[in-house]
C-alpha positions as CSV (number, residue, x, y, z in Angstrom):
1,X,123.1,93.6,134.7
2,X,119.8,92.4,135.1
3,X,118.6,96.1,135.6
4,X,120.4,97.5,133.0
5,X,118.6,94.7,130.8
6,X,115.0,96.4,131.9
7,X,115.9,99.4,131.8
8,X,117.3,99.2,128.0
9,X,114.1,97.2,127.1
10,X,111.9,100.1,128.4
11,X,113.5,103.3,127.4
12,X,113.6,101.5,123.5
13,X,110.2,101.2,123.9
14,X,109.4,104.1,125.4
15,X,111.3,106.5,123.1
16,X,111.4,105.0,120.0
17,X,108.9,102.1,119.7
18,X,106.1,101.3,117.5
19,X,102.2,101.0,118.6
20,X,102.7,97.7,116.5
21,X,105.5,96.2,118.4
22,X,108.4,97.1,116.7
23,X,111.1,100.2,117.3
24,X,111.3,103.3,115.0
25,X,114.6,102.7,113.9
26,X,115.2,104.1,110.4
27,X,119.3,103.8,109.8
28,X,118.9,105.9,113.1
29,X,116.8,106.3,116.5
30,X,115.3,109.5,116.7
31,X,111.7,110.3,118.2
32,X,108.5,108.6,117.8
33,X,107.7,110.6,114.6
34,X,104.6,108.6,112.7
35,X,106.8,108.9,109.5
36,X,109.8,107.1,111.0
37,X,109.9,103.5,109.3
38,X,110.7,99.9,110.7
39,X,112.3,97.0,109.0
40,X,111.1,94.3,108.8
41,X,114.1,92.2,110.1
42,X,113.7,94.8,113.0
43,X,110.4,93.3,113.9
44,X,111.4,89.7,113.4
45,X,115.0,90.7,115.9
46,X,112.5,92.6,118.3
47,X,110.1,90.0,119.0
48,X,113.1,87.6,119.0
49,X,115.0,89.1,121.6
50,X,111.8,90.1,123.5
51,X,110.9,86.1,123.9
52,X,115.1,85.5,124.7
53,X,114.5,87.9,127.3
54,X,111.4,86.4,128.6
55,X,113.2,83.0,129.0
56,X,116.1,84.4,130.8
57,X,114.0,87.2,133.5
58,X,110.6,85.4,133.2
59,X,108.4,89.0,133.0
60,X,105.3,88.4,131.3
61,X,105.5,92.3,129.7
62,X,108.6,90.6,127.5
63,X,106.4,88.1,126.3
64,X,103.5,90.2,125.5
65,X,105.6,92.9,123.6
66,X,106.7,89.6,121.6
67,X,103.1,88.8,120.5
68,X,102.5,92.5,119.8
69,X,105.3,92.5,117.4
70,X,104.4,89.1,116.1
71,X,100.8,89.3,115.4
72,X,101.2,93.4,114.2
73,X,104.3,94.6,112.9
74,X,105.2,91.7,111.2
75,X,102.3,90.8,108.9
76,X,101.3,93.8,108.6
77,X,105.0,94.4,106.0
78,X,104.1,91.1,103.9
79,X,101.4,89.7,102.0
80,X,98.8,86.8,102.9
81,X,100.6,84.4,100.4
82,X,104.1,85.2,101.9
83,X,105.6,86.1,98.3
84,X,106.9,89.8,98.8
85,X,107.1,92.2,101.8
86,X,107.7,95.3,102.8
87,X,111.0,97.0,103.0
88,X,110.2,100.2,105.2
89,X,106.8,100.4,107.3
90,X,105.6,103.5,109.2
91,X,103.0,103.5,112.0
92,X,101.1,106.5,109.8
93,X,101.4,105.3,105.9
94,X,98.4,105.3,104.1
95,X,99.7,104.7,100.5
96,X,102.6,102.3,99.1
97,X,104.1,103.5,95.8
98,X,107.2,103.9,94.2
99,X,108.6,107.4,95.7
100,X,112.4,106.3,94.0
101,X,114.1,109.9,92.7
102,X,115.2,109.6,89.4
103,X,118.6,109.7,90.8
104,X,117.9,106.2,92.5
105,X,117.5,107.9,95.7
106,X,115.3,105.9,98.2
107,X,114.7,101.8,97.9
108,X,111.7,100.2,96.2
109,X,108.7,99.0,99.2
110,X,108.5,95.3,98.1
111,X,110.4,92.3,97.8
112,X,110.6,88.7,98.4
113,X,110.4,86.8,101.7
114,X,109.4,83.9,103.5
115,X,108.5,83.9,107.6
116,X,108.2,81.3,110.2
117,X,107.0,81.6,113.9
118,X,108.0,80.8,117.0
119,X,107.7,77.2,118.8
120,X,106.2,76.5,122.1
121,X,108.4,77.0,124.8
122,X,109.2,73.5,127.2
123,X,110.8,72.3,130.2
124,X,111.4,68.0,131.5
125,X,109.2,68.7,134.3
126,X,106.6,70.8,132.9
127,X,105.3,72.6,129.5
128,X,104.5,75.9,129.0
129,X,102.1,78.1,126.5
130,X,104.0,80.9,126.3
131,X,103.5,82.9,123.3
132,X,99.4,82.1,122.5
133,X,97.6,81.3,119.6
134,X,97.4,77.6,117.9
135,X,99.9,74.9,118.7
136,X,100.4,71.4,119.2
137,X,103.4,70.2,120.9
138,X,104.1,66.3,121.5
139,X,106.9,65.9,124.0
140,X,108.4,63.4,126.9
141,X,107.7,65.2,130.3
142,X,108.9,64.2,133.2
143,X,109.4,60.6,132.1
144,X,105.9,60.7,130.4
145,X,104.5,61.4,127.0
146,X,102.5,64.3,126.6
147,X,100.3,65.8,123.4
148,X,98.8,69.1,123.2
149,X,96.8,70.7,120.8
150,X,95.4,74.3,121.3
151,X,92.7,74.9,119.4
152,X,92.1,79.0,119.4
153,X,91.4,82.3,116.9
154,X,93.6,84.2,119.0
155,X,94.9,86.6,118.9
156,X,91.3,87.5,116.9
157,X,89.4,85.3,119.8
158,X,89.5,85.2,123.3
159,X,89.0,81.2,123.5
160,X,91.9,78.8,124.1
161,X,90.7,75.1,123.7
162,X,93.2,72.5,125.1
163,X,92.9,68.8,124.6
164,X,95.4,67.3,126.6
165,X,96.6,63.2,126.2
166,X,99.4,62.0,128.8
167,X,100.4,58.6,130.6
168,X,102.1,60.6,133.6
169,X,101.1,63.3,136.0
170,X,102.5,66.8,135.1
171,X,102.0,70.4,134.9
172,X,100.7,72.6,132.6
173,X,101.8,76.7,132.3
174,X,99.4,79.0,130.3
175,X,100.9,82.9,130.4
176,X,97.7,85.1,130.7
177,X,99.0,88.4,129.0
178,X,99.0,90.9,131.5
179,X,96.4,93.5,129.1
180,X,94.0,90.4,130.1
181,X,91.0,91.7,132.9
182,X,89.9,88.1,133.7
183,X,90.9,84.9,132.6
184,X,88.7,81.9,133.5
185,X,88.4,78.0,132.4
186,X,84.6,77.4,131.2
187,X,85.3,73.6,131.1
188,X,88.1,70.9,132.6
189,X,89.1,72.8,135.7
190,X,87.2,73.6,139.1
191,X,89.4,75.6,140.9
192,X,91.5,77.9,138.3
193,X,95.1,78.9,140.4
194,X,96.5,82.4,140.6
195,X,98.4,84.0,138.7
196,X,102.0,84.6,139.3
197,X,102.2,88.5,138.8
198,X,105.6,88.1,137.8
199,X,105.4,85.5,134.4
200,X,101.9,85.6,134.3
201,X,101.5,81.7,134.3
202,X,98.9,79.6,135.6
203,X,99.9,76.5,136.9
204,X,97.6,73.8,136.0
205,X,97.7,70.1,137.5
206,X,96.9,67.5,134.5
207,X,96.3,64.0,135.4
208,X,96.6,61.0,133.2
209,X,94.5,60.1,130.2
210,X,92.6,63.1,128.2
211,X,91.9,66.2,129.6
212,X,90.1,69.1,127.7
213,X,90.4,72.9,129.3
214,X,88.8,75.7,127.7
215,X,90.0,78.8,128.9
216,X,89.0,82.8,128.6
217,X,91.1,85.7,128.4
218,X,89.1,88.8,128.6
219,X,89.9,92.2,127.5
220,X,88.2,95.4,126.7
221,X,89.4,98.3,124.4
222,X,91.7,100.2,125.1
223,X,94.3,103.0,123.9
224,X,98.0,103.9,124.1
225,X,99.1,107.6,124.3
226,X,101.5,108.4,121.2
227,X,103.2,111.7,120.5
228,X,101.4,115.0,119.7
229,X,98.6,114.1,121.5
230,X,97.7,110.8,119.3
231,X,96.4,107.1,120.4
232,X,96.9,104.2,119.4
233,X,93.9,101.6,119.3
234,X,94.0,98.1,121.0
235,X,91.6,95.1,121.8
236,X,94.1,92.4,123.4
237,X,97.3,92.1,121.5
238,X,95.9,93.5,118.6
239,X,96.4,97.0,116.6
240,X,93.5,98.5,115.1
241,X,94.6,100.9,112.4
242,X,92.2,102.9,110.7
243,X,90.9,101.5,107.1
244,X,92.0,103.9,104.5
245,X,90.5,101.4,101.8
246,X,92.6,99.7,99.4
247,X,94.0,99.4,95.8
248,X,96.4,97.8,94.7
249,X,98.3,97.7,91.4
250,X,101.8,95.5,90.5
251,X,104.5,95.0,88.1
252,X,107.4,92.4,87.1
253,X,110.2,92.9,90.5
254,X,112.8,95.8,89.8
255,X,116.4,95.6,90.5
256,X,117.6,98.4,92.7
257,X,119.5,100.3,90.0
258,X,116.1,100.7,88.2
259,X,113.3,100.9,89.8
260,X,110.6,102.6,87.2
261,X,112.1,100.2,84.1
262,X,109.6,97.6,83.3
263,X,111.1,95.0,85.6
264,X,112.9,91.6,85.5
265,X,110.8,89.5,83.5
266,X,112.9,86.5,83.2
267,X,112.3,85.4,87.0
268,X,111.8,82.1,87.4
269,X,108.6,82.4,89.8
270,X,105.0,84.2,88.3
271,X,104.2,85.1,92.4
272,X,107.4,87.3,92.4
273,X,106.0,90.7,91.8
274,X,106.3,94.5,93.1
275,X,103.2,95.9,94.5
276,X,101.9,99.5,94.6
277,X,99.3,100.1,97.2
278,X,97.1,103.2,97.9
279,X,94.2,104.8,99.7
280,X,90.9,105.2,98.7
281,X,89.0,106.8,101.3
282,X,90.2,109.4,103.6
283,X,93.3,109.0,105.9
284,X,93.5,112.6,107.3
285,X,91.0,111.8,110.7
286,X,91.0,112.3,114.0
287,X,88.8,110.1,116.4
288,X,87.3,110.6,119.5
289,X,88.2,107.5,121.9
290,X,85.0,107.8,124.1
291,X,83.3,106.2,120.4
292,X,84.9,103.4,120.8
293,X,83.0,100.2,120.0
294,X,84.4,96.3,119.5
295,X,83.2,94.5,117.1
296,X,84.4,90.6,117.4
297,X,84.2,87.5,115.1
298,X,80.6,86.6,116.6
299,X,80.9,82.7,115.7
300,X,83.1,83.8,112.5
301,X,85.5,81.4,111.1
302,X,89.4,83.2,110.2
303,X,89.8,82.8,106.6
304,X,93.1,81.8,105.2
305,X,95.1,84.0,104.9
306,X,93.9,86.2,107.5
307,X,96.0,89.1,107.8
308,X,94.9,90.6,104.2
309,X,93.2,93.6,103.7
310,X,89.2,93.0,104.1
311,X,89.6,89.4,105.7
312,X,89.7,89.4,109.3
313,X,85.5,90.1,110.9
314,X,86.9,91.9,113.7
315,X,86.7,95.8,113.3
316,X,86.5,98.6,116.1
317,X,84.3,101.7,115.2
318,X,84.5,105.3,115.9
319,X,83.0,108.7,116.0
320,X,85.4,111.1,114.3
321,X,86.0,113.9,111.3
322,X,88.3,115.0,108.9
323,X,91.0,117.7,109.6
324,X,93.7,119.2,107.6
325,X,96.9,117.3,107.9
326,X,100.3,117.9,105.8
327,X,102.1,116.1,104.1
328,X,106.0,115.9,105.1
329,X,108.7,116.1,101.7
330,X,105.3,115.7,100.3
331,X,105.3,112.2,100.2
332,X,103.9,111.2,103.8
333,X,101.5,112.4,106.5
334,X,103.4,115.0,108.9
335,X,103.2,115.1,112.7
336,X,99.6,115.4,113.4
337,X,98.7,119.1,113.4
338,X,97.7,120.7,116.5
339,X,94.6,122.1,115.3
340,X,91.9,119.4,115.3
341,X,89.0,121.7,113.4
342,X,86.9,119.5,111.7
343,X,86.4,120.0,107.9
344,X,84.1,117.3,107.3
345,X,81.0,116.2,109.6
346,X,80.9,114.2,111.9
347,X,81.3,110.4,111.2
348,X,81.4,106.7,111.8
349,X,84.6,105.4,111.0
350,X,86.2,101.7,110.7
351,X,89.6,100.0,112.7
352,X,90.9,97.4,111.1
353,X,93.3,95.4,112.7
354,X,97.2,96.3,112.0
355,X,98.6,93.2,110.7
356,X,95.6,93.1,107.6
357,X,95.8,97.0,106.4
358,X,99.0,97.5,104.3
359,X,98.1,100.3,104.5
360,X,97.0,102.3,107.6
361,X,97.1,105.1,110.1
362,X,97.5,103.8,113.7
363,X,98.9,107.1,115.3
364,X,95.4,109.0,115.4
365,X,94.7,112.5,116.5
366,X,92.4,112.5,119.3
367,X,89.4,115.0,119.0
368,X,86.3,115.3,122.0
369,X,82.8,115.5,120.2
């Protein structure tokens, strides 16, 4: 059983998931087509039963497709305030507009929503930082009471800052994702244990009174073979997706039955709204990976909320041009097209990560300059 359990989890993944962390699962499982769309409620389920899974098997690959779909696919289908999200995302969608026939045929993109995320995970005779980013936890731990807070910009930062009050001896878990080259504590801890290769935890000894750990986890960029000879683009858990620019118009929400009408005006909330979203700079590009540079937060601080377009400082840049790229039922970009002539010059271009760019194009052509 447990086998079968992998092996489902990888040949999902491997046949029909997302760059962002979520599985190309339109109504029906197909190929890893950069038109094929993803739920939303598929990325919350995903990352759901990815952190289940982690908790019953303990491989730390379970919890780091969790963050992928936590920290990509998922914001990347609502917006900063939380008010109205997307129905249908696709790894390669660089506008969001109303494409409903006249016959009603196809759903509007936006609708209302709220989110939550996921708690810290915690045993009686330990605790555990499973899924990173910032937390505090109070809790009784063996007998003793314990209060964490983490302090960190991940996944946009590579710094986890612990402050660490208890009355009783007990041990700490961090789970170092396994993408991570290094991972090293700068202050509170002399001798840093291994890793277990298995979880990817590090067991840390805390004694009584206040401790404060600051820990590393390192990472380089790196990409993802898609189909047709496309990458994706990663730094750590994050997508980059190149920026296609952004403008946005929007509209009173529509029922179903009528999506171009004016909308329902009598809704008791002004934040309920549809929103249109298109491109405004090229979206037809193919990169050449060996261009590749990271651009980080550099002392930065997240603003609030971060995951809208033009708000996170992180970016990757790349060399690359334009090519000429269908469009398929003439609504979205096609496979990419096997001929990779340039018709523009060659250019810097900008990644933005995943989760900010509503709209994006993550499966990229690869082209060698």
């Amino acid at each position: 059983m447990v086998q079968k359990s992998l092996d489902a989890i990888s040949w999902t993944f491997r046949y029909h998931g997302s760059a962002s962390g979520s599985v190309l699962a339109d109504e029906i499982e197909r190929d890893l087509g950069p038109s094929m769309g993803s739920e939303l409620c598929t990325a919350v389920e995903t990352a759901y039963s990815l952190v289940y899974m982690y908790q019953v098997l303990g491989r730390s690959e379970h919890a780091d497709r969790a963050e992928r779909a936590i920290f990509n696919a998922f914001p990347a289908m609502m917006t900063g305030d939380k008010w109205a999200h997307q129905y249908m995302a696709q790894p390669n969608q660089p506008f969001a507009l109303n494409t409903t026939a006249s016959d009603g045929h196809l759903p509007p993109l936006f609708t209302t929503a709220n989110s939550g995320s996921p708690p810290p995970l915690a045993w009686s005779r330990c605790l555990a930082h499973v899924l990173l980013g910032p937390s505090t936890v109070t809790a009784t731990v063996d007998g003793g009471s314990v209060a964490i807070s983490c302090d960190t910009a991940y996944p946009f930062d590579d710094t986890l800052s612990y402050t660490i009050t208890t009355d009783r001896q007990f041990n700490l878990y961090i789970r170092v994702p396994r993408w991570s080259h290094s991972f090293k504590a700068v202050q509170g801890l002399i001798n840093l244990p291994k890793r277990d290769a298995t979880s990817g935890m590090y067991k840390i000894l805390v004694n009584p009174d206040q401790t404060k750990v600051v820990c590393i986890v390192s990472t380089e960029v790196r990409t993802e073979a898609r189909a047709n000879d496309t990458v994706a683009v990663l730094y750590g858990n994050l997508l980059y997706a190149l920026d296609v620019g952004f403008s946005q118009t929007s509209s009173f929400p529509h029922a179903w039955y009528d999506t171009r009408g004016p909308g329902l005006s009598y809704l008791p909330f002004p934040q309920l709204r549809d929103h249109y979203i298109n491109s405004t700079t090229p979206w037809n590009v193919a990169i050449d990976p060996a261009t590749l540079r990271y651009h980080g937060l550099s002392g930065a601080r997240l603003p609030d909320p971060v995951f809208e377009h033009g708000a996170p400082p992180n970016h990757i840049t790349v060399d690359g041009c334009e090519i000429s790229w269908g469009l398929r039922l003439g609504i979205t970009p096609d496979w990419a097209p096997s001929n990779r002539t340039c018709i523009g010059e060659r250019r810097s271009f900008k990644l933005v990560p995943y989760g900010a760019a509503k709209v994006h194009m993550s499966d990229l052509p690869v082209v060698k300059f």
